[in-house]
C-alpha angles and dihedrals in degrees: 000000000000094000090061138092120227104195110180119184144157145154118293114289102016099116108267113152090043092053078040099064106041087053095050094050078048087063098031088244148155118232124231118200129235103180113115083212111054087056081085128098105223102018101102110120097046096041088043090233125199107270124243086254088053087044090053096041091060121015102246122189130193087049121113088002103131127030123250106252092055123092108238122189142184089276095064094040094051095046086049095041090057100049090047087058095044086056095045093048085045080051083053082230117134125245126238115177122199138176142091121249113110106217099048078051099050082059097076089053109038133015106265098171128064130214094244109107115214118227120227093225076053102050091041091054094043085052098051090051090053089048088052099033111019118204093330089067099043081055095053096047089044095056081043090060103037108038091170093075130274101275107226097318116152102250091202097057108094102190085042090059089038091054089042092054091053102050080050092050095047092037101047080216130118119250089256094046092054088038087060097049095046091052090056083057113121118254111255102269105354093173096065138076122252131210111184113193115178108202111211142178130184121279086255096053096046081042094059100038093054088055093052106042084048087064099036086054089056097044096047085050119279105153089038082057091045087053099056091047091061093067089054090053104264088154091058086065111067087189088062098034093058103042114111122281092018098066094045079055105046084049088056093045085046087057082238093115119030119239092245097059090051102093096051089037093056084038085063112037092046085057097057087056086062094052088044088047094048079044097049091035084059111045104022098044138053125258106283114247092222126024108193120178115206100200 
């Protein structure tokens, strides 16, 4: 059906984008990506990015879409992610959406993004008192602006409190009050259907296919690739930097890990991101509708 939406998730390595493709072909769809990596020019290898060939085969969006060494959030995602939806329903195509990072997910189920826009001059002072004071002076500052409490908001996050406090700041409104008027938003298309299928394999398969696509990444290049992307900057952008794979890289080119410990570093910590992603699946999105293991 053209007025649904088809979002298919599951944890890394499971076999998404081929599972991907053959449904999309299924619905006579185009696919929509909801990996915070693959917005990226230049991380393929390491993000195991669709092939030209895959690219060709389905039309996808939100892929290649920001270079490497610029920050993108989920603003930016979410305002993308609409408009591509809006083209493919005008083409009178359907939408499947697949990836697996949870908060980009979360935004085709529940708003994720408030209305209050953020100034530079604001961001830049929140950011200098961070760089004085740490947590203990966004805190401060914090109680200072919303005297009415701090809603449910999680104290030991820094970048949580920093991003409270400037909402605060750019608002004039206290973090309840901002709280409240977030929670009246309307729910992300809310006119259209949703089917929700969660892919899934047993711990020994993913296992398995982390540890061999790791090692297929770094023999088909990976540190070569890593090299080249630090001469676009990837260092400049601490959301690339720090995706797996690339991070592990960027620590052997460093001379911080030696060559030798990448394969099992990038194997577990690979294997971390699973547990975080079952863990997120479970209590920040709703109940699939279908849960199909592919073992």
């Amino acid at each position: 059906m053209a007025n649904t939406l088809h979002i298919i998730s599951g944890v890394t390595a499971v076999g998404k984008t081929n599972f991907a493709l053959d449904y999309a072909e299924e619905q006579d769809a185009e696919i929509i990506s909801c990996d915070a990596s693959l917005v990226y020019r230049g991380m393929d290898i390491g993000t195991a990015k669709p092939n030209s060939l895959e690219l060709k085969r389905i039309p996808h969006h939100l892929i290649n879409v920001n270079p490497v060494d610029q920050p993108f959030d989920i603003t930016r995602y979410d305002q993308m992610a609409r408009e591509a939806v809006e083209g493919i329903l005008d083409r009178g195509k359907s939408v499947v959406v697949t990836g697996g990072s949870g908060f980009y997910l979360k935004s085709f189920f529940e708003p994720v993004v408030d209305s209050v826009k953020v100034s530079a001059e604001i961001r830049a002072r929140s950011d200098a008192l961070f760089a004085e004071r740490g947590l203990e002076g966004l805190l401060e500052a914090l109680d200072q602006s919303s005297p009415e409490g701090l809603g449910s908001l999680d104290l030991l996050n820094p970048r949580r409190v920093q991003r409270a406090l400037e909402r605060c700041w750019a608002s004039g409104k206290s973090l309840p009050h901002l709280q409240a008027e977030f929670a009246r938003r309307p729910k992300p298309f809310a006119s259209m259907q949703k089917t929700y299928i969660l892919l899934e394999r047993g711990l020994e398969a993913i296992h398995d296919r982390i540890a061999r696509r790791a090692e297929a990444m770094i023999d088909a290049g990976l540190i070569e690739e890593v090299t080249h992307l630090r001469t676009l900057g990837i260092e400049k952008n601490p959301n690339a930097a720090n995706a797996i794979g690339y991070r592990e890289s960027l620590a052997c080119l460093r001379g911080d890990l030696k060559e030798s410990d990448l394969l099992a570093t990038i194997i577990k910590n690979t294997r971390a991101l699973v547990k975080k992603q079952k863990t997120w699946f479970r209590t920040q999105l709703p109940e699939a509708d279908r849960c199909l293991n592919l073992d």
